[in-house]
N, C-alpha and C positions, 0 to 999 in steps of 0.2 A: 504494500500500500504506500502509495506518496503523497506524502503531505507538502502541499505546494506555502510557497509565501501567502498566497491570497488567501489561503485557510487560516492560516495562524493569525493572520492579521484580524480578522474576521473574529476567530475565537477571543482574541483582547480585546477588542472592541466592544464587543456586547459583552465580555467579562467585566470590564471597567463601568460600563454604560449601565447595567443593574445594581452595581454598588452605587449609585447616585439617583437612583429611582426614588421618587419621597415616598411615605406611608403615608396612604391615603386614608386610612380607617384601622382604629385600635379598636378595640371593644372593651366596652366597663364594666368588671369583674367585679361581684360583690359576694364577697368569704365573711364565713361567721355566721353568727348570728344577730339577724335585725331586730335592736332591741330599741320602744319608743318610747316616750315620755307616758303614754298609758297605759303602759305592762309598769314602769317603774313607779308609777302613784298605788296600782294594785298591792305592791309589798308592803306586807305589815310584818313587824316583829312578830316572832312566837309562830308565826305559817312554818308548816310540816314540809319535809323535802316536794310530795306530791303535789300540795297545793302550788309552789313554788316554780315546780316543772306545769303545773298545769297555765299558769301565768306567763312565764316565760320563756317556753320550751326548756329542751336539752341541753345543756351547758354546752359550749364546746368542748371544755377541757374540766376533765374531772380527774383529778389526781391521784392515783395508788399512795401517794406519801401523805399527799394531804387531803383527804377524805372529807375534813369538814369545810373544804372551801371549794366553790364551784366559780369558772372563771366564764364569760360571756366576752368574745372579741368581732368586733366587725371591723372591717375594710373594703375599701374603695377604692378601682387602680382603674387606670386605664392605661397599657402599656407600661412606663417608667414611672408614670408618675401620677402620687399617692391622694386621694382627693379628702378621703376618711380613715382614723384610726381610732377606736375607742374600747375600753377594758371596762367590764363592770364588772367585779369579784363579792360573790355571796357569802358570807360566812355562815355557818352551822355549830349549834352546844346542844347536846342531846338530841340531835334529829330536828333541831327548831331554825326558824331562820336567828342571827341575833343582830348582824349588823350589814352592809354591804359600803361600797366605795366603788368611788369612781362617778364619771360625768356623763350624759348626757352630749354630743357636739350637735348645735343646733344647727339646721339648714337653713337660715338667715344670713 
């Protein structure tokens, strides 16, 4: 088989010419869990894990080490770059809720 110059030439050409292509369209990935300001007025102190999953879904992350804390994370991306990130972590004494932390990021 011979590969001529007009081939090769040809093959950098459009080698170099799709590295300079723009991206036309990302798409926005949303991970986690969506958690809103009326799941989070529903928590009261003293709510049972169940009542708590019925509220606010499945935790994302629920710890083998730490059993009494259940973590809720959501994100927002689109390609590189990051639009939402927020952690709400429940804590549990005796199977009860007793405190959680974390904020809320407003879409305003």
């Amino acid at each position: 088989m011979k590969i001529s110059l007009k081939n090769i030439f040809l093959f950098i050409t459009i080698f170099i010419a799709s590295c300079s292509i723009p991206k036309t369209y990302e798409v926005v990935i949303s991970q986690g869990n969506l958690v809103d300001q009326e799941m989070m007025d529903q928590l009261e102190v003293g709510m049972t894990e169940s009542q708590v999953k019925f509220v606010m879904g499945t935790p994302l992350i629920s710890d083998t080490f730490y059993p009494n804390r259940w973590d809720y994370l959501t994100s927002v991306t689109q390609g590189s770059k990051t639009y939402t990130e927020q952690k709400i972590s429940l804590y549990f004494e005796d199977n009860k809720l007793a405190r959680w932390e974390g904020e809320l990021i407003s879409d305003s």
